[in-house]
C-alpha positions in Angstrom: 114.4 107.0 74.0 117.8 109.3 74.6 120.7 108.1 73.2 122.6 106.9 76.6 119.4 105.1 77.4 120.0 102.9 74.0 123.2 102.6 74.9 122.6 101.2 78.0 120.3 99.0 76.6 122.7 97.7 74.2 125.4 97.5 76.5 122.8 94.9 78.9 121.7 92.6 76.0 125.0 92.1 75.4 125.9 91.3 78.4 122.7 89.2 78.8 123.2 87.7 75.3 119.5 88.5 75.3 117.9 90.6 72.8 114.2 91.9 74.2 111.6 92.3 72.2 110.1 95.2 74.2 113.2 97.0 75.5 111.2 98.9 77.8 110.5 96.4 80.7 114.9 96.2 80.4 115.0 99.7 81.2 112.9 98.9 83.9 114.9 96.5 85.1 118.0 98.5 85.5 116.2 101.9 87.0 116.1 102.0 91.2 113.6 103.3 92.9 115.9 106.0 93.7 115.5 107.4 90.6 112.0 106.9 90.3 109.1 109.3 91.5 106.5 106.0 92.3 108.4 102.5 93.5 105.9 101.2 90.7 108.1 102.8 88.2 111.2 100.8 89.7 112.6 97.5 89.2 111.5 96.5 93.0 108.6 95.0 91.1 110.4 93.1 89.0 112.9 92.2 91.5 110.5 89.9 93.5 109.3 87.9 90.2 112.6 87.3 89.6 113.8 85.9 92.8 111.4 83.7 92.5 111.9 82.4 88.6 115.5 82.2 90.4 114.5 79.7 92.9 112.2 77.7 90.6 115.5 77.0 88.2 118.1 76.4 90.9 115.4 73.7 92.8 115.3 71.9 89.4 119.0 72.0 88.8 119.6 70.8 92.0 116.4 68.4 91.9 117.8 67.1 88.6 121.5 66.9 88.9 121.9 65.1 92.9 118.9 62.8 93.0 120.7 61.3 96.3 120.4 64.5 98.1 117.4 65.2 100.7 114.8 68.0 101.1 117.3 69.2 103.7 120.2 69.5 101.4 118.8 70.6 98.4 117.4 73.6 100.9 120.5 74.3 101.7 121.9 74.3 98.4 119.5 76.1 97.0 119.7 79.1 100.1 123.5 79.1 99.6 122.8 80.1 95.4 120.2 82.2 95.8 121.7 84.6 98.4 122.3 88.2 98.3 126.1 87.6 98.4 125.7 85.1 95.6 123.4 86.7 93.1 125.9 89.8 94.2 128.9 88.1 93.0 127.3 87.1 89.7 126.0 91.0 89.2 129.6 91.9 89.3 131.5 89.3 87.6 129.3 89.9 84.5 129.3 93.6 85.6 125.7 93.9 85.7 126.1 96.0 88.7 127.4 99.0 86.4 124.2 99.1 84.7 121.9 100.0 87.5 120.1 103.7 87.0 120.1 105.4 90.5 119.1 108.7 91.7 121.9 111.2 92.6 122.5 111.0 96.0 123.4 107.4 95.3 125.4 108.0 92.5 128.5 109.5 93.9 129.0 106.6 96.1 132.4 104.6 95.3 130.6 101.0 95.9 127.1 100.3 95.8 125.7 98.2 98.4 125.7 94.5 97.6 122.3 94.1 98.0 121.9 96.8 95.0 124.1 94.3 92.9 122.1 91.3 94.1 118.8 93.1 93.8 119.8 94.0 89.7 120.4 90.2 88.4 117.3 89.1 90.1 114.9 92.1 88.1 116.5 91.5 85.0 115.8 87.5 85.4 112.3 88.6 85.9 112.3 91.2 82.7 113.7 88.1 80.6 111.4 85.4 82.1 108.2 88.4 81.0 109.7 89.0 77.6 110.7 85.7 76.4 109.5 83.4 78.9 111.7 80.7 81.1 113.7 79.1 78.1 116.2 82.3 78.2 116.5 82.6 81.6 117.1 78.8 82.1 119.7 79.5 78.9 121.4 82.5 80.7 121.5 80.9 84.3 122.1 77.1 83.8 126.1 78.3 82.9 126.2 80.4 85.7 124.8 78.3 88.6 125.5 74.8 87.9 128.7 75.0 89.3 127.8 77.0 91.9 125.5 74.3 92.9 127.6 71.6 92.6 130.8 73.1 94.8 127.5 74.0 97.2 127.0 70.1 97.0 130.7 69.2 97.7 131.4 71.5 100.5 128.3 71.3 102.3 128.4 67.1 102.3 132.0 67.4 103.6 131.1 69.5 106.3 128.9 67.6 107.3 131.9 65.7 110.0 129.7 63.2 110.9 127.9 62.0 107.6 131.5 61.8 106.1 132.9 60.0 109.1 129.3 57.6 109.4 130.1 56.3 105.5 133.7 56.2 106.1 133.3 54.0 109.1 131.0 51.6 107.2 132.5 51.5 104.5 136.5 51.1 105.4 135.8 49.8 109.2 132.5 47.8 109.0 131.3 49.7 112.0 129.0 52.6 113.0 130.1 55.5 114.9 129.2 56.2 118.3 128.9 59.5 120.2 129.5 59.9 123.8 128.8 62.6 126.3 132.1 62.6 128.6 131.3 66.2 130.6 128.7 68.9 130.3 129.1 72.0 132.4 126.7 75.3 132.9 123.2 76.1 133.5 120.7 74.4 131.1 119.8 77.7 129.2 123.7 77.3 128.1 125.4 74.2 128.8 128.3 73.3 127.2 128.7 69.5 126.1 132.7 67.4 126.1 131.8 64.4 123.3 133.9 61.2 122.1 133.4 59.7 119.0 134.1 55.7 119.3 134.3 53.2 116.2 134.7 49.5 117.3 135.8 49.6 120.7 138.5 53.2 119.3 138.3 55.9 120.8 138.9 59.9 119.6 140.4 62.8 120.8 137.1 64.1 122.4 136.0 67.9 121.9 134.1 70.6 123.6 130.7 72.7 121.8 128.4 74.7 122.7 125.9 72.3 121.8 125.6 68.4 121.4 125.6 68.6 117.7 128.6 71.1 117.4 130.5 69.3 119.7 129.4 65.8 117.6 130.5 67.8 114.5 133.8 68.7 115.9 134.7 65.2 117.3 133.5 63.5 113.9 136.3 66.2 112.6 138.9 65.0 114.9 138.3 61.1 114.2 138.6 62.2 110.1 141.5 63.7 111.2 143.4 60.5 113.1 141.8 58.3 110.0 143.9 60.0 107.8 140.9 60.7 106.1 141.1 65.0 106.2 144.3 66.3 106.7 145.0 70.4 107.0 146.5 71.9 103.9 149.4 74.5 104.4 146.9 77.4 104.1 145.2 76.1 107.2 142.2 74.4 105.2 140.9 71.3 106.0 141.4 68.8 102.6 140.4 65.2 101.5 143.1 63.0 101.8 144.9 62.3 98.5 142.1 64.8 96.5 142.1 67.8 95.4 139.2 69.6 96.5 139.2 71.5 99.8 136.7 71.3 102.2 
């Protein structure tokens, strides 16, 4: 092995706080196929176990740490964390993504593509998980996701108008909300729906959507909204009333 291939090796344990046992499958991690006579001598390979030794930890994170949540939202959860533009992020943050080995017509680009970034993290979770099994990779990840997952958690049950407004209402009113089609207009392919939200005999500003359920959505929004229950922030976001967390 050259010299600058050991000390890219060194430089990607250390950033993995890993040390492998049989550098080799590392290197393989970090070369792209662009580089690489056969896509068998690539990390594409490696790439696929690893998105999938990915998804196995976030289900159980998320499995384990919001036994509330259904099949639904934990899918969701689990899409948001194991997305390009999340596994991206994390490539770059622990710069990762200045590690990868690509051919030359690739290597005078300013910014590689995110997917490249995205596509690194996941083949170097599947050279850990084949060198030292799932305890490291649970050790390296469980840091890095956890609260990834749990902001997923927050933001994606607060979007959710209508469940926050539904446990609100029971809670605070005693009641259950009801939604009401005022107006629909266009063809059926199309047709746009004009929905009020009422909660014991109150009525709220009603909305438009392009569908029943984004219209619902929206009107839930605007009942949260004369509740006093999410109030817009300076910065035009929407925010819990009297919490800190922004929607």
């Amino acid at each position: 092995m050259d010299s600058e291939s050991a000390a890219l090796l060194e430089r990607a344990q250390e950033l993995l706080g890993y040390r492998f046992a049989e550098p080799e499958v590392l290197l393989l991690a970090l070369t792209h196929s662009s580089l690489s006579e056969s896509r068998l001598d690539s990390n594409e390979r490696l790439e696929f176990l690893g998105d999938a030794v990915l998804g196995m930890i976030v289900c159980d994170r998320v499995f384990v740490a919001h036994p509330s949540l259904l099949e639904g939202e934990m899918t969701k959860i689990k899409s948001t964390v194991v997305s390009r533009r999340t596994c991206a992020e994390l490539a770059r943050r622990l710069e990762l993504d200045t590690l990868i080995r690509v051919g030359k017509g690739m290597q005078s680009d300013a910014d590689l593509p995110a997917s490249l970034s995205a596509a690194v993290i996941e083949s170097l979770i599947g050279a850990m998980y084949i060198d030292g099994g799932i305890d490291p990779v649970r050790d390296f990840l469980v840091p890095l996701i956890d609260p990834i997952i749990d902001e997923a958690a927050r933001c994606g049950h607060q979007r959710n108008f209508k469940s926050v407004l539904q446990q609100h209402a029971q809670q605070e009113l005693g009641a259950i909300p009801l939604y009401r089609i005022l107006d629909e207009k266009g063809p059926d392919h199309a047709k746009a729906f004009k929905i009020v939200v009422e909660i014991g005999g109150r009525r709220f500003e009603p909305h438009w959507g392009q569908s029943k359920k984004q219209a619902e959505q929206q009107a839930a929004l605007n009942a949260l909204r004369e509740l006093g229950v999410i109030e817009t922030d300076d910065a035009g976001r929407l925010r819990v009333a009297d919490a800190e967390g922004v929607v």
